[in-house]
N, C-alpha and C positions, 0 to 999 in steps of 0.2 A: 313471614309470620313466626317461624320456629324463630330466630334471632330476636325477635321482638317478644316472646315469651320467654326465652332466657336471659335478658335482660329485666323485666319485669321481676323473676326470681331473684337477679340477683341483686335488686334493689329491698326486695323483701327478706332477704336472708341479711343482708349490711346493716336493715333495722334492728336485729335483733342484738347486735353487740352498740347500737346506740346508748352511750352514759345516761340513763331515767332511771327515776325513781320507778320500783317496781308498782303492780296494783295490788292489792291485797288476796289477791286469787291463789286458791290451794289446788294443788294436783289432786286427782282423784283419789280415794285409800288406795292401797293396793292387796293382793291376796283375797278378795272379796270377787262376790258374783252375786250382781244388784238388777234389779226389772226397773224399765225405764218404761215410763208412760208420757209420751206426750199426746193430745188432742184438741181440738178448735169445732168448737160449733158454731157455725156464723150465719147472719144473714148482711147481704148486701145489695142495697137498689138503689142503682144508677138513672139515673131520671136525666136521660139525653135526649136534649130534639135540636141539635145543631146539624149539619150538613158535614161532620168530620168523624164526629163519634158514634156508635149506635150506642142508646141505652138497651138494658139488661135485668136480672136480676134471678140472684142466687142466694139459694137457702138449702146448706151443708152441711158436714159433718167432716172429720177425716180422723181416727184413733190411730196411733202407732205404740205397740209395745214392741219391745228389743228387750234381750239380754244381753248386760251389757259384762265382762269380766277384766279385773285389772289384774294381770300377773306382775305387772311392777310398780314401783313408785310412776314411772313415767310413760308407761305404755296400758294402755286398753281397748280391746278390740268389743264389735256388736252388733248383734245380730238381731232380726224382726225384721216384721211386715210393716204395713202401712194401708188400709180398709176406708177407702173414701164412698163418700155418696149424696147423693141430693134431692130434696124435698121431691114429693111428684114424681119421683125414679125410682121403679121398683127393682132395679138394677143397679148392685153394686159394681165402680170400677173395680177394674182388675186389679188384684192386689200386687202391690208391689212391695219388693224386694230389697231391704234395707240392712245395710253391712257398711260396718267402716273400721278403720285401724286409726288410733288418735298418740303421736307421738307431744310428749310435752315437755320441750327441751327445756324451757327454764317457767314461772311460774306465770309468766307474761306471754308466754311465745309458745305454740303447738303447730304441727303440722298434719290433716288430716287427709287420708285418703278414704275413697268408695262416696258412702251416703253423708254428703255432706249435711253442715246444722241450723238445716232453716235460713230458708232465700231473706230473712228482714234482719239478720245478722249481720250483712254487709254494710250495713247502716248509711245505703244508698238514697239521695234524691229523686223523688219519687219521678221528674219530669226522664230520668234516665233508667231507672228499672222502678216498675209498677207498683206500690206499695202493696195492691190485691195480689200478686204471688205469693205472700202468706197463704194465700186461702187455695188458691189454684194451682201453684209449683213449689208446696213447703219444700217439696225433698230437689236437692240437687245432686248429682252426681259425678265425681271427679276428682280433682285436689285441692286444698284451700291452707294460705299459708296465715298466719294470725299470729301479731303480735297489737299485747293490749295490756298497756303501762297508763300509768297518770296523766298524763302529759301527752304522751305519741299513739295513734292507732294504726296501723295497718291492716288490711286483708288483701291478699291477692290471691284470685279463684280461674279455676276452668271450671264448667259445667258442662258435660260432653250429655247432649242431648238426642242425637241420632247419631248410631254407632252404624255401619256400612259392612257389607262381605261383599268381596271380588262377585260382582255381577249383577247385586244390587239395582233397584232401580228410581232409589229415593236419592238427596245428598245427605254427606255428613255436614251434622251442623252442629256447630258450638258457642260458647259464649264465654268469652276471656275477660276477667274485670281486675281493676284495683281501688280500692278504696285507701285513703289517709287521709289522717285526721290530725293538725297537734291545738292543743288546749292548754293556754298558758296558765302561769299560778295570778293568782290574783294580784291586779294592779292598784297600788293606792289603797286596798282592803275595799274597794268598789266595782270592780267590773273582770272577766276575764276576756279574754281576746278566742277565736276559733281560726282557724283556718283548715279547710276540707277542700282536697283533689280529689277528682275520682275521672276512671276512665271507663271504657267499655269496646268491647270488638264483638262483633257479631258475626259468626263465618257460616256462609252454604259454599260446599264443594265437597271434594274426595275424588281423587283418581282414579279408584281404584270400580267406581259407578258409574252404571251404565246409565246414569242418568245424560240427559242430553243437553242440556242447559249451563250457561257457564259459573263459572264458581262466583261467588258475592261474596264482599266485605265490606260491613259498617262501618262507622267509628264513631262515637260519642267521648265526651270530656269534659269536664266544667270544673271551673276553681273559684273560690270565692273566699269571703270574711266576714264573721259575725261575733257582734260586741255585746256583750251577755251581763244584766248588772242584779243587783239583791237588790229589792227596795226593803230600808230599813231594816237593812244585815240580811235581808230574805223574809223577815218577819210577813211583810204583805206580799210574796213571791215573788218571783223574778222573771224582768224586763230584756227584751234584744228586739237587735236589728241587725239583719245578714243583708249581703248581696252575693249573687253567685251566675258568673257568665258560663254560657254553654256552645259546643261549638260540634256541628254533624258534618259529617264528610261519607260520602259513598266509594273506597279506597277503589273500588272495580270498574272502574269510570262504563259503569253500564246502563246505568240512569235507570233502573230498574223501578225506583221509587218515585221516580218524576221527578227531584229535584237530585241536585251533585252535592251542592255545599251549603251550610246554614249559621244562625247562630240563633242566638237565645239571650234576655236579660233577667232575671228575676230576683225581684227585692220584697223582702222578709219583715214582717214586724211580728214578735211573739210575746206572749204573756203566759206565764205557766204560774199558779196558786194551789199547793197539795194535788187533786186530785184534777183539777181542771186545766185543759190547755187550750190556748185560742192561739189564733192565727189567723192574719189579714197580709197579702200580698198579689203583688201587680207583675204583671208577664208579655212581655213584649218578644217579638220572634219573627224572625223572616227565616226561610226555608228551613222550619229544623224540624227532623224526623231523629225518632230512638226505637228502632225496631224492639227495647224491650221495657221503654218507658211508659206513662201514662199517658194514652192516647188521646186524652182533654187537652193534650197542649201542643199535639202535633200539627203539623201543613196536612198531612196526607192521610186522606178519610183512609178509616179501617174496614170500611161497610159500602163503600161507593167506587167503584171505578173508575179512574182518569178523574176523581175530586182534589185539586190542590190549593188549598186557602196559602198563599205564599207568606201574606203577613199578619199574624193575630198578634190580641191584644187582650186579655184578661185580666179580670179582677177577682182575686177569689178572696174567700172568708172560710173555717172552719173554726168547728168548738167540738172538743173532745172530752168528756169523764173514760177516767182510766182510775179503777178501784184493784189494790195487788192484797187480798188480806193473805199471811198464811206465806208471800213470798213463794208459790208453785201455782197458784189462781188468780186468775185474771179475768175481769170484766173492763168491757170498753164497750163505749157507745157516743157514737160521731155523727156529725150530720157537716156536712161542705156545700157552698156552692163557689160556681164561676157565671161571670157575667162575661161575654164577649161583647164587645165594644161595637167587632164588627156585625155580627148576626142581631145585636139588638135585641139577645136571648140570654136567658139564668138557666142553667142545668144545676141539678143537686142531683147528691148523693147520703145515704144513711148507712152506717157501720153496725152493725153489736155483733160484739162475738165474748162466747166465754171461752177462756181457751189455761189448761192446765198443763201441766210439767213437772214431774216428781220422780225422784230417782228413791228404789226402796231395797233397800239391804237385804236379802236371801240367804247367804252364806260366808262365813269367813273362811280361809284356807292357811290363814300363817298360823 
């Protein structure tokens, strides 16, 4: 595992002397000491009745202010909390504790450690990490390497999510990802080309716990391509079509999950116009589990016992309004469904959330 995360590094650190064009991203002032406010109020109802997923439904809140201070051009550290809570709960969670140090070697490429920025940053596939961690695990905690040019993306993250002391009697668990992305320039003055890898490791263990059970590792991975065109230069907005293969492995040959090995097919058709985004796409899969994926597309019921559907077959649909006025405010409201083919059953889901982000200048110091 250590070899396979210093590998992972040093594929992420090579990106950053890749020839690209830069993006037009500014390092933060420096000599300043600014309040950062982000927060998300959402509702979301999951309307499941298949035999794999349980429906749900949540209605949230979560505020985080930090002070945030930059003493250089390229370093800035910050500090705050993080105040969650939910409808019908007159109990707030525990507040937690949010601190990071953000190195920004060049205007494309930063290195952060502590509270990392928001789990939908990764700009992950939802059948591999959850799209709803926005709302349930915004904060991560760990390091995260980011480089984000024209053309190339990377991220590669840990999320150290149970930390362990000598005698302990939970495991430690983490979550190791990388995301990359390259978007080519435009072909013909018509279409651009995508191509997105992304991996994932999922660790239960620690030596050092008296837990009894033995250590587990996931793997998830999927790569794919998608052809992205303007209709009428963009004028009536723009058209794609992805495909992206996915591929689970249980590394701890413990069969803990019911199944060892899987895969996954999924093909994309998208249409985005200003504010509106649709999507219509078909999901075919024999054994595939992503302990941190969306659980609409797994083998392996989340809520039942010894439930393993080996091979499904979905058809989903979504249509999203996404309103940014302002560039720190956002409204979204979504409605999805999925047809399984095998259950002979549509589950839907509905989104809205308002959700803000605004950094505010307090003091200069140069």
């Amino acid at each position: 595992m250590k070899k396979l995360t210093l590998f992972l590094l040093i594929i992420s650190l090579h990106s950053i002397l890749l020839n690209a064009q830069q993006s037009d991203k500014r390092s933060p002032e420096y000599g300043t000491l600014s309040l950062g406010i982000k927060s998300i109020s959402f509702l979301k109802d999951n309307e499941y009745m298949n035999p794999v997923t349980e429906g749900y439904t949540m209605i949230g809140f979560f505020i985080q202010p930090v002070l945030v201070y930059s003493p250089g051009k390229k370093f800035s550290i910050a500090l705050g909390t993080q105040l969650t809570g939910y409808a019908g709960d007159s109990r707030l969670e525990m507040p937690e504790l949010v601190f990071s140090s953000t190195w920004n070697i060049t205007p494309g490429s930063r290195i952060i450690i502590g509270t990392l920025d928001g789990s939908d940053k990764h700009l992950m596939d939802d059948p591999l990490f959850h799209s709803e961690k926005v709302y349930t695990a915004f904060n991560e905690n760990g390091i995260r390497i980011v480089n984000d040019y024209d053309h190339i993306f990377s991220d590669l993250w840990v999320n150290w999510e149970n930390f362990i002391r000598k005698g302990d009697t939970t495991r430690e668990t983490f979550t190791a990802g990388i995301s990359l992305k390259y978007i080519s320039s435009k072909i013909a003055d018509l279409f651009t080309v995508e191509v997105p890898v992304q991996g994932l490791f999922k660790h239960y263990g620690g030596q050092i716990s008296d837990y009894h059970g033995e250590p587990e590792t996931f793997f998830n991975a999927s790569a794919g391509i998608k052809l992205n065109a303007g209709l009428g230069g963009g004028k009536y907005g723009n058209a794609g079509i992805g495909f992206t293969q996915f591929l689970y492995s249980e590394l701890s040959n413990l069969g803990s999950a019911g199944i060892k090995d899987g895969r996954a097919s999924w093909i994309r058709f998208f249409y985005d116009f200003k504010f509106l985004k649709f999507c219509s796409s078909y999901w075919k899969s024999h054994d595939f589990y992503a302990p941190n994926g969306n659980p609409i597309y797994s083998s392996v019921s989340d809520y039942q016992d010894d439930v393993i559907v080996h091979d499904r077959e979905i058809w989903g649909n979504s249509i999203f309004l996404k309103f940014t006025p302002g560039g720190y405010f956002e409204f979204l409201a979504g409605f999805e469904t999925w047809y399984d083919t095998g259950f002979n059953n549509l589950d839907n889901a509905i989104t809205i959330h308002l959700r803000f982000d605004r950094l505010i200048q307090l003091a200069s110091f140069r």
